[in-house]
VEXDREN-2710 file (C-alpha; in Angstrom, 1 decimal):
% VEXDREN-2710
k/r/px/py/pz
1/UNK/182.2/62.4/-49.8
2/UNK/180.7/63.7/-53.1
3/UNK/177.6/61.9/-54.6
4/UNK/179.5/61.5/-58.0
5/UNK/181.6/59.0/-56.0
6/UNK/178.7/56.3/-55.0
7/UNK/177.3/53.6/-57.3
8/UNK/174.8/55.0/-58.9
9/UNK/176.5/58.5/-59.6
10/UNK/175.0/60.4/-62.8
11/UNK/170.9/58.6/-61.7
12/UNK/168.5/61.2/-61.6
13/UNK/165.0/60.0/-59.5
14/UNK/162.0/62.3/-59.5
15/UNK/160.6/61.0/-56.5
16/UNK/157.0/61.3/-55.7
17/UNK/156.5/59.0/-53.0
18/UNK/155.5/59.2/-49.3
19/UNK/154.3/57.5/-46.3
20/UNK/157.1/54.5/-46.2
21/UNK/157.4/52.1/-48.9
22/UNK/158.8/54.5/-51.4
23/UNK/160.9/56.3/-49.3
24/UNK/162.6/53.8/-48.0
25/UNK/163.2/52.7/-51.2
26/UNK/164.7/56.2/-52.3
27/UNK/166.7/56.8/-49.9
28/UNK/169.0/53.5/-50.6
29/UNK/168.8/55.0/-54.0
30/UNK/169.9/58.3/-52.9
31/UNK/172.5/56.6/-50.3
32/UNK/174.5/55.2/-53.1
33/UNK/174.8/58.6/-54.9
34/UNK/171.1/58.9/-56.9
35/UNK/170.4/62.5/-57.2
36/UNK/167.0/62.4/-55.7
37/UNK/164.5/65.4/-56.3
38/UNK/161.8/64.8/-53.8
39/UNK/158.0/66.4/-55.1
40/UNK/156.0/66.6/-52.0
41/UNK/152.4/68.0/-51.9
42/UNK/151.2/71.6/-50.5
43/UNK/150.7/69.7/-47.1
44/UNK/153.9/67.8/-47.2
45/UNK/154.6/64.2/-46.6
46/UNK/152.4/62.9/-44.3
47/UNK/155.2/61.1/-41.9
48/UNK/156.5/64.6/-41.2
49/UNK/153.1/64.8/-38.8
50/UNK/153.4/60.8/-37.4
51/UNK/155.2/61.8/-34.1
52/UNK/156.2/62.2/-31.4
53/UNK/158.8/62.5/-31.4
54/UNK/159.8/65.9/-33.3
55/UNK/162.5/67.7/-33.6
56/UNK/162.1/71.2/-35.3
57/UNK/158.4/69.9/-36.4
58/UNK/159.2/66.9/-38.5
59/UNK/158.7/63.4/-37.2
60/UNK/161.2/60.9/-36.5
61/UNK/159.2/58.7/-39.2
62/UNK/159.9/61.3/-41.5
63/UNK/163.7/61.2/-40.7
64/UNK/164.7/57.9/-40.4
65/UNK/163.8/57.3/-44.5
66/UNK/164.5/60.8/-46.5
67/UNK/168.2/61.5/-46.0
68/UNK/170.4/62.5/-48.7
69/UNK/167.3/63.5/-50.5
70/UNK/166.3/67.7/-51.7
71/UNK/162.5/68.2/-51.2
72/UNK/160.5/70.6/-53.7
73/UNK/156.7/71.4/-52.7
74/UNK/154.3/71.3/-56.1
75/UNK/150.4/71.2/-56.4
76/UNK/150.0/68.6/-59.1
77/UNK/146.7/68.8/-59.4
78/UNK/147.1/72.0/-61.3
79/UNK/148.2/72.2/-64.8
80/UNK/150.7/74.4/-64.3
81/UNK/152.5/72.3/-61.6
82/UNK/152.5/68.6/-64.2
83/UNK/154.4/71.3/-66.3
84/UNK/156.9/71.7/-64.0
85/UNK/157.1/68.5/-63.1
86/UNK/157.3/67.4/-67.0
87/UNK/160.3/69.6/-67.0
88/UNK/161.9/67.8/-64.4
89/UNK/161.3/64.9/-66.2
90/UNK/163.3/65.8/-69.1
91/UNK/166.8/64.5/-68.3
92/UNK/165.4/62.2/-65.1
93/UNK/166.2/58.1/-65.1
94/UNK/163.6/57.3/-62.8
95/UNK/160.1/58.3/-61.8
96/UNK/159.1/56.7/-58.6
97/UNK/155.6/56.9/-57.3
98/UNK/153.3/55.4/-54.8
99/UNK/149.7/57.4/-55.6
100/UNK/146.3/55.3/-55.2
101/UNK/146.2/53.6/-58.6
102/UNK/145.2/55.7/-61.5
103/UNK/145.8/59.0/-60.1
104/UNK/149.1/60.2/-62.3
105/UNK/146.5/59.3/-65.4
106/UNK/143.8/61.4/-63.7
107/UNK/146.3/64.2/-63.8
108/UNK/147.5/63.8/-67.9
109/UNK/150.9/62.0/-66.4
110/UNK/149.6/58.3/-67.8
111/UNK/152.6/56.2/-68.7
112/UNK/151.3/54.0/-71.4
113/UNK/149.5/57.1/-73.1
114/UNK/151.9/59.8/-72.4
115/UNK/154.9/59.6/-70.1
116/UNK/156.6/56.4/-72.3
117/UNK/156.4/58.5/-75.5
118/UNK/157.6/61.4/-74.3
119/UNK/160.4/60.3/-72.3
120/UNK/161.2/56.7/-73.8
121/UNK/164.2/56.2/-71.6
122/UNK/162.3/56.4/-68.3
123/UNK/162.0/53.6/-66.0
124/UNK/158.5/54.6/-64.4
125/UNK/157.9/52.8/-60.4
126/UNK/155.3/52.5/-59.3
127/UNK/153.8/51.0/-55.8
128/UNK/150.6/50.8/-55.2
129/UNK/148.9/48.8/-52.3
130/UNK/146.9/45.7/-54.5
131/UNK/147.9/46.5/-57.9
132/UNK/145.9/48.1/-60.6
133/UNK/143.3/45.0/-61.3
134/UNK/142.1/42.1/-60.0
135/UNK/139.3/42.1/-56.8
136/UNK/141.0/44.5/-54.7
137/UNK/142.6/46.4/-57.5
138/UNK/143.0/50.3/-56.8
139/UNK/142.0/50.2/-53.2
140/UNK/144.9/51.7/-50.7
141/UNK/147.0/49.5/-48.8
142/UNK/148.6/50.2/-45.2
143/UNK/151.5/47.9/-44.5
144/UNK/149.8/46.7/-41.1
145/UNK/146.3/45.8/-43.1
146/UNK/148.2/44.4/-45.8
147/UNK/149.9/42.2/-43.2
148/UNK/146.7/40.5/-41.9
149/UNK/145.3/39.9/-45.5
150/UNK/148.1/38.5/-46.7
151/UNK/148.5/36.1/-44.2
152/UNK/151.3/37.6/-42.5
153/UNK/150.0/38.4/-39.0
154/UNK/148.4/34.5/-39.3
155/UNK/151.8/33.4/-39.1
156/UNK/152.7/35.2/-36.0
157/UNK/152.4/35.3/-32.4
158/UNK/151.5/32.4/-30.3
159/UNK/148.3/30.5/-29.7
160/UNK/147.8/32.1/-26.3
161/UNK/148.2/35.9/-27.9
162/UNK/146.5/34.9/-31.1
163/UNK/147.7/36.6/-34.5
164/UNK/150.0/40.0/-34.0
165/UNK/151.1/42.4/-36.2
166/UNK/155.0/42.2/-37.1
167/UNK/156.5/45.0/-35.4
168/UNK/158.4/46.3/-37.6
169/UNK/156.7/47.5/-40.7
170/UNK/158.1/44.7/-42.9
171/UNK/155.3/44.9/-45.5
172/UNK/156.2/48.6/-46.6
173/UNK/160.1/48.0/-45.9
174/UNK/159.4/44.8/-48.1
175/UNK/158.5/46.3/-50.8
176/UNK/160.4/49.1/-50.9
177/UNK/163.4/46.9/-51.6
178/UNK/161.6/44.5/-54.1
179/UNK/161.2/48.6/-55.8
180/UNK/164.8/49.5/-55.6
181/UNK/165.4/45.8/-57.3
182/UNK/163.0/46.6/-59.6
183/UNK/164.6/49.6/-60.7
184/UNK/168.3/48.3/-60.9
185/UNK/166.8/45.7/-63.1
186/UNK/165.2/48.2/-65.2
187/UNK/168.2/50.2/-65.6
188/UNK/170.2/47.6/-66.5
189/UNK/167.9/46.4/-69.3
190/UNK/168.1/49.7/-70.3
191/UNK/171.4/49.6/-71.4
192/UNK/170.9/47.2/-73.9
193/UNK/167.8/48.1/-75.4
194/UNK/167.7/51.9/-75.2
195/UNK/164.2/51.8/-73.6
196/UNK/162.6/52.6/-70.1
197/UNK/159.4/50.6/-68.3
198/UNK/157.1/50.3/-65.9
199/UNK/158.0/48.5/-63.1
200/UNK/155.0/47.7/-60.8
201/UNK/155.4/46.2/-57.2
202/UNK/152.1/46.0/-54.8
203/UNK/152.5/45.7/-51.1
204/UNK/149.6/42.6/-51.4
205/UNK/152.2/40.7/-53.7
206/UNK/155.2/41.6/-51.5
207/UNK/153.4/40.2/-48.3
208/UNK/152.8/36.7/-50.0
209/UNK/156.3/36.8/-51.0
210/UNK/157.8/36.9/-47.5
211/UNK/155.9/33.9/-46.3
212/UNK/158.0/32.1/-46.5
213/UNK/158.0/28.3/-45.1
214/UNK/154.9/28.8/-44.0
215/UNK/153.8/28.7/-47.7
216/UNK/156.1/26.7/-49.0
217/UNK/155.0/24.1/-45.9
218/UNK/151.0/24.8/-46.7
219/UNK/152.0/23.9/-50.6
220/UNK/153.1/20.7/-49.7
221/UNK/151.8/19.3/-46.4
222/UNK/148.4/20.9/-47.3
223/UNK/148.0/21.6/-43.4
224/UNK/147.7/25.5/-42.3
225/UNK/150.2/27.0/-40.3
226/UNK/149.9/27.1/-36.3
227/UNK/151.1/30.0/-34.2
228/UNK/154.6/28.7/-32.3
229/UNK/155.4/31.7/-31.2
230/UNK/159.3/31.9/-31.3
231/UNK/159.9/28.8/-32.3
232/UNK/160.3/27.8/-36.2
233/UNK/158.2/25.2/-37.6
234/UNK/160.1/23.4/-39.6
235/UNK/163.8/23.8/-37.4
236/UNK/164.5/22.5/-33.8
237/UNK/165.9/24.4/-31.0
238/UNK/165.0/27.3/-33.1
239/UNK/163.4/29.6/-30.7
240/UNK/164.1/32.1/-27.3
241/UNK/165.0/30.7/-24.4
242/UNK/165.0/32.1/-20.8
243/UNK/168.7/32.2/-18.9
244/UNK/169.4/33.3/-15.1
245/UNK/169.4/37.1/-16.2
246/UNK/168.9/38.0/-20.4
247/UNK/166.5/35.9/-23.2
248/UNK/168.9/34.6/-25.7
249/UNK/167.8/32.9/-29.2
250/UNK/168.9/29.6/-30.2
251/UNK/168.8/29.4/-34.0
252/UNK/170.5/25.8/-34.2
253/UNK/169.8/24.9/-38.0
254/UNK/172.1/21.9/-39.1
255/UNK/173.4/18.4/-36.6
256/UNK/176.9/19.8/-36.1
257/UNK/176.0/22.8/-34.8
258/UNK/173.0/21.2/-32.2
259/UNK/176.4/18.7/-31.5
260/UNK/178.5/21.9/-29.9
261/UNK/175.4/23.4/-28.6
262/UNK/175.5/20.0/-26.4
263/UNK/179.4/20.3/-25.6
264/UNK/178.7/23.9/-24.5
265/UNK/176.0/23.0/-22.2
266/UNK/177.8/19.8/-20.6
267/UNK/174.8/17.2/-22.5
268/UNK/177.7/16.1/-24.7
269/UNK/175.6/12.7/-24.9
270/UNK/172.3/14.0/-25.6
271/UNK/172.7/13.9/-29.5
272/UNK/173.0/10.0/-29.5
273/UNK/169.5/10.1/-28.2
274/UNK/167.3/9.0/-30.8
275/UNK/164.8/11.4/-30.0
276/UNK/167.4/14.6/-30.6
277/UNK/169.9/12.5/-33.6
278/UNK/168.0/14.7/-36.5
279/UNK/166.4/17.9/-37.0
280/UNK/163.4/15.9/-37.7
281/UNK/163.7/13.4/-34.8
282/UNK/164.0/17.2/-32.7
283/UNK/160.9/18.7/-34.6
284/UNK/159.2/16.1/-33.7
285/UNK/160.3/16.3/-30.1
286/UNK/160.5/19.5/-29.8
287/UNK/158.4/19.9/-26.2
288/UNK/160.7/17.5/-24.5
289/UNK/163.8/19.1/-26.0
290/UNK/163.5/22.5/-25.0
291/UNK/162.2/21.1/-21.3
292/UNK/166.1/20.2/-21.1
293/UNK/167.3/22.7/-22.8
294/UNK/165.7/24.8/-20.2
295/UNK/166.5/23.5/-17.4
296/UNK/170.5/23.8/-19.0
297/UNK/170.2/27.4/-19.9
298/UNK/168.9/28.9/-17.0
299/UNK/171.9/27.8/-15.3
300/UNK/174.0/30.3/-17.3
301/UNK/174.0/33.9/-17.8
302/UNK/172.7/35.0/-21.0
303/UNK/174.8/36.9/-23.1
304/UNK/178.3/35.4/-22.1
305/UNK/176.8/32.2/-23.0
306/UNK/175.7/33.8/-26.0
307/UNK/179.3/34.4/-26.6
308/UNK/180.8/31.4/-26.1
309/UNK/178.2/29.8/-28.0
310/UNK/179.2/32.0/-31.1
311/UNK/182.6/31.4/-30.8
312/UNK/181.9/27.4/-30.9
313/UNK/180.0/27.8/-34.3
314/UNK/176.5/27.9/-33.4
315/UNK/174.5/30.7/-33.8
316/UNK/173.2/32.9/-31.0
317/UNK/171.9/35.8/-30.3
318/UNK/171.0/38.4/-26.5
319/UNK/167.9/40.1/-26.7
320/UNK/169.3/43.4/-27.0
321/UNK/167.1/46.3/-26.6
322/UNK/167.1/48.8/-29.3
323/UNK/169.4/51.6/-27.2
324/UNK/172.0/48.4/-26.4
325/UNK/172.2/47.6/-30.2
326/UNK/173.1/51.6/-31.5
327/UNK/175.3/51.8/-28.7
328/UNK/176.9/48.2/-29.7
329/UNK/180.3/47.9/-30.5
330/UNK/179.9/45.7/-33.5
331/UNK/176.9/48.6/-34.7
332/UNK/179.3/50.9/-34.6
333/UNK/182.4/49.1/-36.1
334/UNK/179.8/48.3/-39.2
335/UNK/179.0/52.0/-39.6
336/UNK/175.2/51.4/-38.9
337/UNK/174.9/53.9/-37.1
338/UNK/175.6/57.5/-39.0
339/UNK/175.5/61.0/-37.3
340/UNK/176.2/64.4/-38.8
341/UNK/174.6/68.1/-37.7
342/UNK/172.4/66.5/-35.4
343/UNK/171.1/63.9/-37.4
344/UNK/171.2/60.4/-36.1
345/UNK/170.3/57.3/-38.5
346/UNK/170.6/53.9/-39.4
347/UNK/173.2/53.1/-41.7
348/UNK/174.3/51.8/-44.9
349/UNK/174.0/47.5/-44.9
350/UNK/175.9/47.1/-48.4
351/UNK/179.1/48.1/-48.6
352/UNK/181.2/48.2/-51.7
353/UNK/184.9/48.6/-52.2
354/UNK/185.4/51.3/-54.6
355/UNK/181.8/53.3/-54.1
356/UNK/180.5/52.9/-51.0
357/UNK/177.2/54.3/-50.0
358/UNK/176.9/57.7/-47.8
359/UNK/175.2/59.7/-45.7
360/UNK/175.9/62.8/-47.0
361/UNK/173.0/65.4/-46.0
362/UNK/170.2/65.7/-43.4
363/UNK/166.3/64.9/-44.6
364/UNK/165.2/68.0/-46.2
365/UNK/162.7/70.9/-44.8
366/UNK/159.4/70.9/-46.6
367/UNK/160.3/72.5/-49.9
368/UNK/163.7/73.8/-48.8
369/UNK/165.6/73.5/-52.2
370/UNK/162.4/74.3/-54.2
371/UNK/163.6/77.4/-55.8
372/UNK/167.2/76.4/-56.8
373/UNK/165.7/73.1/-57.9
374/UNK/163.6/75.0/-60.5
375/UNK/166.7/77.6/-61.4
376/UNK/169.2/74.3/-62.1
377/UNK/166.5/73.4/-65.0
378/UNK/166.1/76.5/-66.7
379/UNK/162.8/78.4/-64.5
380/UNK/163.7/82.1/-64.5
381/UNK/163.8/84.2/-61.5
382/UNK/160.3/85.9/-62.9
383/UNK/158.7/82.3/-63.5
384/UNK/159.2/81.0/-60.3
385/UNK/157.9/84.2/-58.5
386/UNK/155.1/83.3/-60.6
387/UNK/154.8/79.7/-59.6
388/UNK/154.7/80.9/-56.2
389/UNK/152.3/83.4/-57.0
390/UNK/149.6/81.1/-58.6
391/UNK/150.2/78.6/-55.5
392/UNK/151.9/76.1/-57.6
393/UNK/154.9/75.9/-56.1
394/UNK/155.2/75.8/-51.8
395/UNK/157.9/76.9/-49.4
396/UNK/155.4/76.7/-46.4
397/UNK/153.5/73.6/-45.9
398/UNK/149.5/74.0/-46.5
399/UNK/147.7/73.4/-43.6
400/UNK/144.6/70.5/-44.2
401/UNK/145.0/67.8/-47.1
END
C-alpha cells in the first residue's frame, strides 16, 4: 500500500531523534503514512549497537522502532551540515527532536530565535529528559532512572522484592505517545491559525502522569503507596493467581462480574457473604479472599478456565510468554504481528476504516537514502560529492561518538 493512502498522507517529519522515546513516536507517525526523513549522527543511532541480538549489524532495539522510516547521516555540528538540514526544513511539518536541552540552540537551530521565524508553519517537538528549567532542568534522562525518581519503581514489586523497575520501558514508550499527541494537536491548531509551535514533553513529567491511583490515592488518603505486588490497591480479586498448570490474572473490577466469577468456580453463595458483598468489603478482605480463591483455582487448569471465564463476562487473562502471544491466534487475526523481507514487528494497534496504518518498508541502513534524500530537494550531483567530501554528509557509520 502507498504512503499517500494512510492518515497522515502529505506530513513531512524531519526526525532527529534516537535512543527510544522519539522513535517510537515516529514511527506511529510514519506508520500512518508521515514521510519521515530520519538525520542520524556520523556514529548512527545508538540502539543500532544495544544487542544482541543483530542481524546484519543493527540491533533488534534499533528494529523494533524505525520502520517505514529513510535514514540520512549529517554532522550537525558543522555549519555546513545545519545548512542542509535548514534545507530540509523548507517544506517539512514537523521537527522532532530529543537532544540534551539547549543543544539545537548551541548549533544556531534555536526555535524562539531562529527556527519559528524562518519556518512559521513548523510544529517543533521536542523531548527532553526533565524539561528545560526547574532543579533538574537540562540534565539527561534514561527511562529506567526516570522511573525511580518519579516514583514509578516505588509503586512496583512486592514488599519481599522491594521496588523493581517496570520491565518494559514504559517511561520512554510513555512519552513517546504523549509526543505523537502533542503533535496531532499541533497540527490541528495549525489549521486554524496558520502557525506552528513548540511542543515540549519531558520523560520526568510523563512518569508522574502514569501513576496513576497510586497518586490519585496519596492525594486523597494522604497515606503512601505499599508494594502489593500483583494485586491492585484499590480493586479486589485483582491480582495472579496460581492454577494446577498456567498463572492466570483475575482483573474482577465491578459486583456482577465477581458474581459469575463465583458461578464459574461452584461458590455461587460466597457473594452474600458480607465480607465479599462489595469491592470495598473485598479490599478490605482481600487476604481471606484470595485464601479461597486459591484453594478454588488450583483445582482447574489455567487457561481453559481462563476461557470460560471470558466467555461468562469476567475478565481474564493466561500468562502467556512472549513467543505464545506472536504466535497467538487472536495476534495474528489483529494484524500485530507484520512480516515482510525478513523483517518481523509488532503491529499497527489503531486501525481505521478508510486509511489504515502500514508497514510498508524495513528500518533503514545507516544513511542508506542519504544521497537521493539530498537530490529530491535540489543538492546537485557536485554538492553532495562535496558534502561527502568535507565529512558532512555519512554513508559509513563513524566509529567513536
Amino acid at each position: 500500500m502507498n504512503a499517500s493512502t494512510g492518515t497522515l498522507a502529505g506530513i513531512k517529519v524531519i526526525d532527529l531523534t534516537r535512543i527510544l522515546s522519539g522513535p517510537y513516536g515516529s514511527q506511529i507517525l510514519a506508520d500512518h503514512g508521515a514521510t519521515v526523513i530520519k538525520v542520524e549522527p556520523p556514529a548512527g543511532d545508538e540502539t543500532r549497537d544495544w544487542g544482541p541480538p543483530f542481524r546484519d549489524g543493527t540491533a533488534s532495539y534499533f528494529v523494533g522502532v524505525n520502520r517505514n522510516k529513510r535514514s540520512i547521516a549529517l554532522d550537525l555540528t558543522k555549519p555546513e551540515g545545519r545548512e542542509v538540514l535548514f534545507r530540509l526544513l523548507e517544506d517539512a511539518d514537523v521537527l522532532f527532536e530529543n537532544f540534551k536541552t539547549g543543544q539545537l540552540a548551541k548549533w544556531g537551530l534555536d526555535y524562539e530565535t531562529v527556527l519559528k521565524d524562518r519556518f512559521p508553519r513548523l510544529v517543533y517537538a521536542q523531548i527532553s529528559g526533565f524539561g528545560p528549567d526547574g532543579p533538574l532542568g537540562g540534565l539527561p534522562g534514561y527511562d529506567a532512572a526516570v522511573q525511580a525518581s518519579s516514583g514509578l519503581m516505588s509503586i512496583n514489586g512486592s514488599p519481599e522484592s522491594g521496588p523493581v523497575r517496570l520491565g518494559t520501558p514504559i517511561v520512554d514508550l510513555g512519552t513517546g505517545l504523549n509526543a505523537v499527541i502533542g503533535i496531532l494537536m499541533a497540527l490541528l491548531e495549525r489549521q486554524r491559525s496558520g502557525r506552528g509551535q513548540h511542543v515540549e514533553c519531558s520523560l520526568y513529567d510523563v512518569g508522574i502522569s502514569l501513576l496513576h491511583p497510586h497518586a490519585a490515592n496519596y492525594f486523597m488518603s494522604g497515606d503512601p503507596p505499599k508494594l502489593l505486588g500483583n494485586s491492585h490497591p484499590n480493586i479486589c480479586p485483582y491480582d495472579q493467581y496460581k492454577t494446577k498448570t498456567r498463572p492466570i490474572f483475575l482483573a474482577v473490577g465491578n459486583d456482577t462480574q465477581f458474581r459469575r466469577l463465583c458461578q464459574v468456580l461452584g461458590v455461587a453463595d460466597l457473594p452474600a457473604d458480607p465480607r465479599f458483598k462489595s469491592n470495598r468489603d473485598r479490599v478490605a478482605h482481600r487476604a481471606e479472599l484470595n485464601r479461597i480463591l486459591l484453594d478454588l483455582l488450583l483445582q482447574h487448569d489455567g487457561p481453559a478456565l481462563a476461557s470460560q471465564l471470558l466467555d461468562a463476562g469476567v475478565p481474564v487473562g493466561p500468562v502467556q510468554s512472549i513467543p505464545e502471544v506472536m504466535d497467538d491466534a487472536h495476534t495474528r487475526h489483529r494484524d500485530m504481528v507484520v512480516e515482510m523481507d525478513g523483517y518481523r514487528g509488532t503491529g499497527i494497534p489503531l486501525k481505521f476504516t478508510r486509511t489504515p496504518g502500514t508497514a510498508r518498508t524495513k528500518p533503514p541502513a545507516f544513511g542508506a537514502e542519504g544521497a537521493d534524500i539530498l537530490a529530491e530537494h535540489g543538492f546537485s550531483a557536485g554538492e553532495i560529492a562535496g558534502l561527502k567530501e568535507a565529512g558532512v554528509l555519512f554513508e559509513e557509520r563513524k566509529k567513536g561518538r
